[in-house]
Every structure is written in structure tokens, then in C-alpha cells.
C-alpha positions, 0 to 999 in steps of 0.5 A: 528821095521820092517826096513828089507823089501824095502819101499818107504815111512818115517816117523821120529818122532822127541823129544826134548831130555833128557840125557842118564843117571841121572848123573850130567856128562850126565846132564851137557853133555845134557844142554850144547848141548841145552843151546848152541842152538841159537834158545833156547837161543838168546844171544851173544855166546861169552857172553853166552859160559862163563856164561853157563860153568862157572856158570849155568852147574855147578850150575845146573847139580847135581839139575837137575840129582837128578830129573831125578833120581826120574823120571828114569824108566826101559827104561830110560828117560820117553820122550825117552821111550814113543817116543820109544813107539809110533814110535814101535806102529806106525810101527806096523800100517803101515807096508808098511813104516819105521818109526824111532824116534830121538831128537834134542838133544843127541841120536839117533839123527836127522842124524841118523834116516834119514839115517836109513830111506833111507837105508831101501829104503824110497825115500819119508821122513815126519818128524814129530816134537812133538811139536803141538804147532810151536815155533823157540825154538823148531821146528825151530831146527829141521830144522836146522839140516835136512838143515845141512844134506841137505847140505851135501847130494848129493842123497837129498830125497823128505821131507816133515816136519809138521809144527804144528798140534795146532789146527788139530782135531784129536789132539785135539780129543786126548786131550779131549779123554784123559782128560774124561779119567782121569776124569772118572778114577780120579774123576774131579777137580774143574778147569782145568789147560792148562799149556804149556812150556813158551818162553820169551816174547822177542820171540814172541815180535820178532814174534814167533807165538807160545802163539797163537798156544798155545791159539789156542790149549787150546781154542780148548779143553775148546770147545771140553770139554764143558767148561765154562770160569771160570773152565779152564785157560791157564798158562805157566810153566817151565821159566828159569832165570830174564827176562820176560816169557809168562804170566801168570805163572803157579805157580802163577796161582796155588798160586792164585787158592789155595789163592781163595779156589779152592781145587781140580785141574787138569793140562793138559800140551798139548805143551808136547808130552810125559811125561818128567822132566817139567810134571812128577817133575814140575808139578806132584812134585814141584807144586803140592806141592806148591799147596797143601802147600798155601791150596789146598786139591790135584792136578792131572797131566793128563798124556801126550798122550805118546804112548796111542792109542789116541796118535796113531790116531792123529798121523795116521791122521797127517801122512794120511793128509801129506803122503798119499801114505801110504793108497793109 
């Protein structure tokens, strides 16, 4: 990317994360980091610290390395690369700003990308969380960690931070672009599946507006694809221990699917911004097995919008709405 040249604007394109190797030390190093994120998982750190070291790292780290290991490509970790990619693609669009990428979670991080920002002269910053729909387990962290280097900073530069874009048309528009494209390519299944990361329901018991964002994205879709209601539905993948998750589920509702004789499926996963463990291994893998073994003939995982061209222009809308000094 172009960092040389002075410019007054920046844009930092913010992911989750993923380890930097499939290694149960780089796993466990990644979970223990993300696990420990009171915004991800709201217990008592006291309560939580012991159980968390004691028992589900340890648990947890050579299961969860061996799937990395089956998805691990030659530029690394999926997410990680596909987020390379579109900042790349991005910077390449606008030469005029620097733009950068980093995760919440491992390297490069959110400090970092910011002073790299700065360094090559941007006094104006939009972060960009890539996560369309808001939740407090996953946008709200990040601004908890551009508030920790506000505070550290004297010189404090003029930022700006996206929200959500759930219901932005040209997201959307990337989306249903997305998914002809696979139905054209693939052939069309029977029903599509919108199925987005859960959060316990204890969340948005306290307020987290996250399943209407979701609701409103998946709504959106079924709209802009001309579905009728019976050959779509929503479900929520990817919950993690006893309590009570955004329902329905996702395996259940393939379980169910595949009981009622739907034969051919498709899944779309829009919460994700880029293929990553819960889309390729989860679902591309685990249910699509799953489906195929309660007696469902094949289910079709529509790629995330990664660094595609779709991708590209929702994200140049996004930032011509919120930076538009960059077109001026």
C-alpha cells in the first residue's frame, strides 16, 4: 500500500482477529486474549480467569488448531488475508488517503494501524468495523481500544467510526450481488439460509440491538432477492457453552430442513466480513455434514464479500458517505 506520500485523510479497516499460526500455542495465546474481553464474555474475571485457563484453553486449544490447520492457506489465516486484500484493493481506489487494516484481536493491532495513519500525515481518521451488524461483543471493543489510545494521546486526531452499515444499501446491494452470483455459478438450492454469529440472549436481554440489526439485514436481502418467506429464513450459528443463544439455531434449523425434505441448501453468513474458522470449518464442514447426514442431498456456503469487487463498492459508498473530503 501507498503510505509514502503525505495525505490528510485515513481509513482503518478493523477485524475480529485470528491466531498467527495453527498451533495450539498460538491458539491458546488467541483465545486467551479474546476470551478474557469483558465485552465478549460477561462474567466476573475473578470466576472466569481460573475456568478459562484451567479448563477451556486446555480443553479447546488442539481442537480448535487442527481446524485452523484444514482452512490455512498460503497467506495465512483467511480472515486475515481477505482483510489484507480489501484494505490493498482499497488503497489502490484512493490514492489520495492511506488506508490500513488491523484486529481487535492479535496483530497488527488497532494502535498500531492508527499510528501508522498518522505517520503518513492523516489528521482526518474513519475506522471502519467489519461488522455490519453493531453488537457490544464486537464493535463495542473497538471502541474500547481507540478510547485507551485517545487517552494516551496528546496530538488527538479528528475520528470518525462507523457504527453499522446493516441496513446501507450498497451493502446490501453487495449481498444480493453475491448471492445471484453463486446461483448463476452453482445452481440455486431449495431455501436460502441467512445465518449470522449468535450472542447469548442474556445480551440483548440487557439491550444489545444486535438480532434487529441482523433482522434488518436478512429482511433487507430476502427483499432485494425477491424472495417469498417460505424459501428464506434467519438462524444463528457459532454459541458456545450451556446458556441460552439467539434462536433459532443454525444446526437445528438444518437438522429440521433436511427432517422436512429440503434437499438442496444454500447459506449465506452476512454478520461476516470475510471468510474465517465459523463460515469455511462450520458451516462449509460441520453442518454441512451434519445436513448431508439427517438426509439432505448438498449445502452451498456463498463465500463472504472478502476483498470482491462487491466488496469494494460497498465499502467506497461507506467511506464517500462518512469521509467525503476524500471525492471532494
Amino acid at each position: 500500500m501507498n503510505g509514502d506520500s503525505r495525505v490528510h485523510c485515513g481509513i482503518l479497516l478493523v477485524n475480529l482477529g485470528s491466531p498467527q499460526a495453527p498451533t495450539k500455542r498460538e491458539v491458546r495465546r488467541f483465545l486467551r486474549e479474546f476470551l478474557l474481553d469483558s465485552r465478549v464474555v460477561e462474567l466476573p474475571r475473578l470466576l472466569w480467569w481460573p475456568l478459562l485457563n484451567g479448563l477451556i484453553i486446555p480443553l479447546r486449544a488442539a481442537r480448535v488448531a487442527r481446524a485452523y490447520a484444514a482452512i490455512w492457506g498460503p497467506a495465512g489465516s483467511p480472515l486475515r488475508g481477505y482483510t489484507r486484500g480489501l484494505a490493498e484493493k482499497l488503497q489502490n481506489e484512493l490514492p489520495g488517503a492511506a488506508v490500513r487494516w488491523a484486529v481487535t484481536y492479535g496483530d497488527p493491532g488497532i494502535a498500531r494501524g492508527l499510528r501508522e495513519l498518522q505517520a503518513a500525515g492523516a489528521e482526518t481518521l474513519l475506522v471502519i468495523p467489519l461488522f455490519p451488524q453493531y453488537s457490544a461483543t464486537t464493535t463495542a471493543p473497538v471502541y474500547d481500544r481507540i478510547a485507551d489510545i485517545v487517552k494516551q494521546t496528546r496530538n488527538i486526531p479528528e475520528l470518525r467510526q462507523i457504527r453499522d452499515y446493516a441496513d446501507h444499501p450498497a451493502y446490501i446491494s453487495a449481498l444480493a450481488d453475491s448471492v445471484r452470483a453463486h446461483w448463476r455459478d452453482q445452481g440455486r438450492g431449495d431455501r436460502l439460509l441467512m445465518s449470522f454469529h449468535g450472542i447469548p440472549q442474556r445480551c440483548a436481554d440487557l439491550g444489545d440491538p444486535y438480532p434487529d440489526r441482523c433482522r434488518a439485514t436478512a429482511k433487507l436481502l430476502a427483499e432485494a432477492l425477491q424472495l417469498d418467506a417460505d424459501q428464506w429464513q434467519i438462524a444463528y450459528q457459532s454459541r458456545f457453552g450451556r446458556q441460552q443463544w439467539l434462536q433459532p439455531y443454525t444446526d437445528q434449523t438444518l437438522l429440521q430442513w433436511a427432517t422436512d425434505g429440503i434437499s438442496r441448501v444454500d447459506v449465506i453468513c452476512p454478520a461476516f466480513a470475510a471468510d474465517c474458522l465459523e463460515t469455511l470449518e462450520e458451516i462449509g464442514e460441520q453442518n454441512a455434514e451434519l445436513f448431508r447426514g439427517a438426509g439432505g442431498d448438498s449445502l452451498k456456503l456463498i463465500p463472504c464479500l472478502n476483498d470482491s469487487d462487491w466488496h469494494i463498492a460497498a465499502m467506497r459508498a461507506l467511506i464517500d458517505q462518512y469521509l467525503p473530503e476524500i471525492s471532494a
